[in-house]
N, C-alpha and C positions, 0 to 999 in steps of 0.2 A: 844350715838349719839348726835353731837350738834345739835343744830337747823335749821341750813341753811341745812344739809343732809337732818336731819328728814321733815323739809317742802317739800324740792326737792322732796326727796320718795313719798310725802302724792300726790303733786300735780302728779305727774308718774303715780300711782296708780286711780289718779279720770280719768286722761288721757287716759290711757290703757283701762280704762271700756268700754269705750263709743261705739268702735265698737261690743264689745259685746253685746251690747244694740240694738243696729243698727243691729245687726246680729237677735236677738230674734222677732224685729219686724216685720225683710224680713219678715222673719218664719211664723211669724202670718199672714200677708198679703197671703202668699202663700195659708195657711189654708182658710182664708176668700174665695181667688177664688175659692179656691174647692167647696164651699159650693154655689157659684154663686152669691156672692155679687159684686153688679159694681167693675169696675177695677179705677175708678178716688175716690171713697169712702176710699177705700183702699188704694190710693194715697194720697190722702191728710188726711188721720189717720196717715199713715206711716211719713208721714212729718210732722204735728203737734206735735206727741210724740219725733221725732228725734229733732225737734226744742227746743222744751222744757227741753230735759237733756241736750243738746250740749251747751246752751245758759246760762243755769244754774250749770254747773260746772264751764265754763268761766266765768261765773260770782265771783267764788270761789278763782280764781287764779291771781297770782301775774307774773310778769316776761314775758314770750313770748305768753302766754295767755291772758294775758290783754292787750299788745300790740297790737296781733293778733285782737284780741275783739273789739279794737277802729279803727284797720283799717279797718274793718269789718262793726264798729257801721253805715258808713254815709250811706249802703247799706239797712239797716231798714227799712228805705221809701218806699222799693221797693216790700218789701214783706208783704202780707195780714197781717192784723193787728193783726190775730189771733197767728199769729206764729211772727210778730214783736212786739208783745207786753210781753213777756217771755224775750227776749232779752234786750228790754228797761229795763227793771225793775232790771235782773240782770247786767247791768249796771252801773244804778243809786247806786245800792246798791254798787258796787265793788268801784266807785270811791269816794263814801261819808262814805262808814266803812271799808275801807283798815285798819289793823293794823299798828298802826306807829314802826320805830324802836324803839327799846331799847333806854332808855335816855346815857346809857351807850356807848352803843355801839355807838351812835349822835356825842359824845362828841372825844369816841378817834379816831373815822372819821374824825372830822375836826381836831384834834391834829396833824394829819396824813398828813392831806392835806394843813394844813395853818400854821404849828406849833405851838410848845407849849404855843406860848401866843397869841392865836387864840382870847382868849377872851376881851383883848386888843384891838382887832379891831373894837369892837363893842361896840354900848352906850347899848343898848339891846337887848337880845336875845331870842326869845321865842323857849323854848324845846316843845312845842306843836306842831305839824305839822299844817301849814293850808292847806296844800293838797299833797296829793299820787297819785303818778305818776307809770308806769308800772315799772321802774328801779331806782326811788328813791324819797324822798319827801321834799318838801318846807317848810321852815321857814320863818316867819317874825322876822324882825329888824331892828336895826338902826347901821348904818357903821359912823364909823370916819374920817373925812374926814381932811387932814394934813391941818394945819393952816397956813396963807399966811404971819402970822409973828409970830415972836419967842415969847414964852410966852403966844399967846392968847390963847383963848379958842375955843377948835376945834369944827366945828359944826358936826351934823353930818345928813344923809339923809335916808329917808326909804327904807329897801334892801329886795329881796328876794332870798335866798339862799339857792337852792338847794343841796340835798347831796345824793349819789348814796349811793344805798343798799350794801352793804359789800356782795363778791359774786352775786350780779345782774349780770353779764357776763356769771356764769357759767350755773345758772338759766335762764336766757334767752337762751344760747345753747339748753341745754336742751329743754326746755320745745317746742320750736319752731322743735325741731325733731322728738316730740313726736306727735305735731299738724301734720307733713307733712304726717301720718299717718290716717289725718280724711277726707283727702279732698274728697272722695268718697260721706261722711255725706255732704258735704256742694251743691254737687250735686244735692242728692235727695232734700235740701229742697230750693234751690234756683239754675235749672240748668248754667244762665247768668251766673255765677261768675264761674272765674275760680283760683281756692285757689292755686295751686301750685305754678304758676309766681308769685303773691305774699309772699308768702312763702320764696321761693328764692328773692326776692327782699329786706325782711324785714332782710333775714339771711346774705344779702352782707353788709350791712347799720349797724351791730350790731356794728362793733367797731368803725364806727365816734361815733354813738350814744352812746356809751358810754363812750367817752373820749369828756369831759368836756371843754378840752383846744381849740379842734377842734371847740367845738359847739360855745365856746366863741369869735372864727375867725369869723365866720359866721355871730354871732347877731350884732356884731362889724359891717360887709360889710351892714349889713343890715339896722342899726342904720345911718350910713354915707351916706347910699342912700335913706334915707327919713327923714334925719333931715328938725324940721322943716316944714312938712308939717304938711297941713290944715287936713288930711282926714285920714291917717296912723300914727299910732305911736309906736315905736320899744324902747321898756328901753335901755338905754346902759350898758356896762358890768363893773361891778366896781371894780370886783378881779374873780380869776381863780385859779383850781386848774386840773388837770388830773380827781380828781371824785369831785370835788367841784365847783361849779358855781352862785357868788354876783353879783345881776343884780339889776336896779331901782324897785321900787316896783310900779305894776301895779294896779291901784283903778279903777275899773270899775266892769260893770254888765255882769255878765259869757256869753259866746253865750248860751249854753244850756238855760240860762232862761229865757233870750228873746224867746228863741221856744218856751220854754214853756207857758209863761206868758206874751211875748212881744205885744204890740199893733200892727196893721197892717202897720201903718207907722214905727215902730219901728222894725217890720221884714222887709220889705222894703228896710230902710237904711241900716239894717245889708248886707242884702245879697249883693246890689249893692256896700258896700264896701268888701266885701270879694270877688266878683270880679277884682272890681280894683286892688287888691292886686296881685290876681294871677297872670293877665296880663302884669299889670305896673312892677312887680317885675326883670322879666329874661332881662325888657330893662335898668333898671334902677340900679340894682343891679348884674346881670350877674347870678344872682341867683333864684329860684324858692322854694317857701315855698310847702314843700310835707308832710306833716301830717297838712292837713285838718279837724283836729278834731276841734268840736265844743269846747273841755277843752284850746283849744289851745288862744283861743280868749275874750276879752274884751268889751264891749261898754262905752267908758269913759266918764266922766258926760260930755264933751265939743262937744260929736258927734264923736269922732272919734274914729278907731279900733284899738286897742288894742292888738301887735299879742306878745306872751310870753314864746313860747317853737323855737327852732333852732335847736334841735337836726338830724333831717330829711330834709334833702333840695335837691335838682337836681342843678348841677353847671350848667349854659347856659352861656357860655360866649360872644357865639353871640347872647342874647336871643331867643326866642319862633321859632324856624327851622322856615323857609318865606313857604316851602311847607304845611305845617297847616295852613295858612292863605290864603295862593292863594288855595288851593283844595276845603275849605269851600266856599269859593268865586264864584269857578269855578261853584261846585254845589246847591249855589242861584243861581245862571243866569243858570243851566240849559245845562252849558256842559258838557251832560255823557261823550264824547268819553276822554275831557281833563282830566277829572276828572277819568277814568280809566287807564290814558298811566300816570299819575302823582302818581298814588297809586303803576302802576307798576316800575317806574321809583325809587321809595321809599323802595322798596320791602314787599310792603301791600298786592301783587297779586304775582304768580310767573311768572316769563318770557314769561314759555311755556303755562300756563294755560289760556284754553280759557274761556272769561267769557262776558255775555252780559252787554252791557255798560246803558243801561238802566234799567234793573234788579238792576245794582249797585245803579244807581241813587236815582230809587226807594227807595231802603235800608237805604240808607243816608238821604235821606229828612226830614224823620220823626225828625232826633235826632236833625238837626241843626234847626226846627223851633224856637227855642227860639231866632236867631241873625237874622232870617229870617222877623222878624218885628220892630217896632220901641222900643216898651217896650214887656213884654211877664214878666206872671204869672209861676212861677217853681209850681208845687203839688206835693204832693206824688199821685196822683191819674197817673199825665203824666206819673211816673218815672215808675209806677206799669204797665203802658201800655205797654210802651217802653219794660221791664222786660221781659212781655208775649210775645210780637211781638216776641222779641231777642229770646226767651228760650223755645217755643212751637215748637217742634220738624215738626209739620205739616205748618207750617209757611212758607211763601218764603224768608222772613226774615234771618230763623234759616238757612233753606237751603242751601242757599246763604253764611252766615257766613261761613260755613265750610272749603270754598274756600279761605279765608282771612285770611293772616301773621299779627303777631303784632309784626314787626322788636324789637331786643332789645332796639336798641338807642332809638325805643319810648315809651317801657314799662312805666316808673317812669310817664313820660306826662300823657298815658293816664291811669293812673289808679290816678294821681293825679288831673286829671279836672272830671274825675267819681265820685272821693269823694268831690271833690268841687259841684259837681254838687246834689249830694247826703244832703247836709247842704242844700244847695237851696233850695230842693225839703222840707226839713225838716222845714226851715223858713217859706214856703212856699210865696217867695219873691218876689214882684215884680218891675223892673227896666228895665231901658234903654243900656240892656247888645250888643245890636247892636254898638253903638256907642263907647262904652268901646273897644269892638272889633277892632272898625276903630282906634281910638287914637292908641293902643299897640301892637294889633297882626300883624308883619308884614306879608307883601300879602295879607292880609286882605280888608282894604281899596281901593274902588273903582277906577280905574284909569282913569282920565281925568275927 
């Protein structure tokens, strides 16, 4: 068996456990109430052990799992530290000791992809990976850059060139079929989240993402609509392949390690500019950056951000829909009844379904307080509130939920300003995300 099966298998096999694990602990829980131990005791053991093995196999895995895992990560914040902190760690570990490919196998990749005098292109090449990605991993070096007269000597500029895993396509099928198998586990241990839309969301997005030529259209649209500025910065794309992709080399400090380590002004800047980004993005580029991972991002010595992965995006060609900008609107100022004939108008509500226009209100309030001031502080402590309101079954909140569509045309938006909002809460940032609001999001801004 070569390698790429034998991993496949290995990772099926940790896959496949898990319910059985999650099956063993019902088991015990059940046993527990027998005996008359509280019913929330047994709640939150059953959920702390299911965290701890679900978080720590994906931690183990390559392909739709780790994928899975990072769309997953920004939701952390939201859950008690006991069972977010099992996840962090495997993580950390997944994305700092991923095994790199084979030098071998590196080598007739790019033979493959740029041909046989691939190494020509470049002044230097490092076979060492500086970082692992869920479907392939990055190199440093330096590209050749054609000389503007005959003879001279060609300069050359710093690249980072990514190169997909030989079989990542099939690996990724896989493995993400094998997850749409767990979303029961992700239940018990965080009800809010709902894994299957995801799932199918990550499973439609597998072949842009993994066609390299695509991603390089995109960073390209992206690079051209923020060339040049003061506050964003987007490498441009220097060669292309179907699994190969030379782009500028990005020097800056990771987002993870400003959460980690960053100063309070320097989460601050971070967040208010990953803001700006989302916002500014769908008017400026027709485009929306939709993997909000913290890997995805820079802080570069000059201030500005840094963004390095294009794989994942939402095309908006009219950007940000005007009806997200006027509904938020409507409910700051307080009109339920607008704010419920626009959610039904949307198909957020159904036609026939009768529902109280104030109840809705209610519902909503809480989330939009962050645009409801002039600056406003993200925590993981809000996001954890927010979390229980949403996902406490006795709740009016939760109640209330039940009654609510999340049309498809809006899926990718709102799972992609959740995980925006998820870093936030991680930086724990604070900024003048009102006025961001007014500048970008149309219907947003107050009229007259």
């Amino acid at each position: 068996m070569s390698d790429i099966p034998r991993r496949a298998a290995a990772r099926t096999a940790k896959l496949a456990a898990l319910p059985l694990g999650f099956a063993g602990r019902t088991a015990l829980g059940l046993g527990k109430r027998a005996v008359g131990i509280a019913s929330d005791v047994i709640s939150a053991d059953i959920q702390q052990r299911t965290a701890e093995q679900l978080f720590s196999v994906l931690g183990q895995l390559k392909g739709g799992a780790m994928k899975f895992g990072q769309a997953l990560s920004v939701f952390e914040a939201a859950l008690p530290e006991e069972m977010a902190g099992p996840y962090r760690q495997a993580l950390t570990k997944l994305q700092e000791a991923a095994p790199p490919m084979p030098v071998a196998s590196l080598h007739k990749a790019l033979a493959e992809q740029l041909g046989d005098d691939w190494r020509d292109k470049f002044g230097e090449f490092d076979d060492s990976p500086a970082a692992a990605a869920s479907i392939g991993q990055v190199h440093r070096a330096t590209w050749k850059l054609k000389p503007a007269r005959r003879n001279a000597r060609p300069k050359t500029i710093q690249v980072a060139v990514k190169v997909q895993y030989p079989g990542a396509g099939e690996a990724l099928l896989g493995d993400l079929k094998q997850l749409g198998r767990l979303a029961g586990m992700f239940k018990i241990i965080q009800p809010g989240i709902d894994v299957k839309p995801l799932l199918a969301e990550l499973r439609e997005r597998i072949t842009e993402e993994l066609d390299y030529a695509m991603e390089a259209e995109t960073q390209r649209a992206f690079a051209t609509a923020y060339e040049g500025d003061e506050e964003i910065f987007v490498p441009k794309v220097i060669a292309q392949a179907p699994r190969v992709l030379v782009t500028e080399w990005v020097e800056g400090t990771p987002l993870a390690k400003v959460i980690s380590d960053g100063t309070v002004e320097e989460r601050d800047e971070a967040g208010r500019l990953m803001a700006l980004l989302h916002f500014s993005a769908p008017a400026r580029a027709g485009l929306l950056h939709a993997d909000p991972h913290p890997g995805n991002f820079r802080m570069l010595p000059d201030g500005r951000l840094g963004v390095i992965d294009f794989g994942a995006v939402a095309r908006l060609p009219g950007g940000h829909p005007e009806p997200v900008g006027r509904l938020v609107r409507l409910a700051l100022d307080g009109d339920a009844q607008g704010v419920v004939d626009g959610l039904r108008d949307e198909g957020f509500i159904a036609a026939d379904a009768e529902i109280d226009a104030e109840a809705v209100l209610a519902f909503l309030r809480p989330m939009i307080e962050p645009v409801a001031v002039d600056e406003f502080r993200f925590s993981r402590a809000w996001l954890r509130g927010e979390a229980t309101r949403l996902s406490n079954p006795r709740s009016p909140a939760y109640q209330l939920s039940r009654k609510l569509n999340l049309p498809p045309s809006y899926l990718l938006i709102h799972r992609v300003t959740l995980g925006s909002i998820g870093v936030l809460c991680q930086l724990e940032a604070e900024a003048p995300y009102r006025s961001i609001l007014e500048e970008w999001l149309p219907g947003f801004a107050p009229v007259g």
